[in-house]
N, C-alpha and C positions, 0 to 999 in steps of 0.2 A: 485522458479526456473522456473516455468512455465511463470511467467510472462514476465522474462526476455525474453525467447525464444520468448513471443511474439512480442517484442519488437523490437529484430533482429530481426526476421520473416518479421516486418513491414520495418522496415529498409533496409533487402534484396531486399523485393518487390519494394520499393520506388526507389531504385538505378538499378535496372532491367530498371525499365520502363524509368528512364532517360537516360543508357545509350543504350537502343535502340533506345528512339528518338534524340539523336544526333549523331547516325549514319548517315552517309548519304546513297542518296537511289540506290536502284543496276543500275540500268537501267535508261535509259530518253529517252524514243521513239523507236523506229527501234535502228537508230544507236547507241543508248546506249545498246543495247541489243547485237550488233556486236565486238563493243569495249569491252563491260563489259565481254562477253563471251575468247574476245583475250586475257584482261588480266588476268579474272581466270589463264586462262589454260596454259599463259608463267608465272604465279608468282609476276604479278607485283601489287604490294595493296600500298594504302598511308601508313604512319606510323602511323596515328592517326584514320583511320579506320581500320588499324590491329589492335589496340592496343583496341580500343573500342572495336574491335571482340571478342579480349582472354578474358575482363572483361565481358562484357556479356555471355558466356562461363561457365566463373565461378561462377557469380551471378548467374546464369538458373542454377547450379549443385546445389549451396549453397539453393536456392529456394527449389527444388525437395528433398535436404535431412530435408530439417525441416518443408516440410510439413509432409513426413514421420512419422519423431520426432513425432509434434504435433498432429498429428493421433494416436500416438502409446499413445501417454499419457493422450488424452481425452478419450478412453476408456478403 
């Protein structure tokens, strides 16, 4: 049983890290910083960096609870 967990575990990790780097990135200079702040704050997001948001989201939750797990069951 343990091992499998480590397996997801590895498998979480590995899909965290991808889908943060195919985010794209917030800001690009000043006026990416003026833009990117205007459309936080009206709501406006691409559909495929929102969607990459809510999985990373849940991958970063999925992460946090099986290190837990794994913690709990190495000692």
């Amino acid at each position: 049983m343990r091992l499998a967990l480590i397996i997801i575990y590895v498998v979480v990790c590995v899909s965290l890290i991808a889908t943060v780097l195919l985010q794209s990135g917030r800001s690009a200079g000043l006026s990416g910083a003026i833009t990117g702040g205007a459309q936080s704050l009206f709501g406006k997001k691409k559909g495929m960096d929102d969607l990459l948001g809510r999985i990373t989201t849940g991958l970063a939750v999925g992460f946090m609870i099986m290190a837990i797990i794994l913690t709990i069951l190495a000692s």
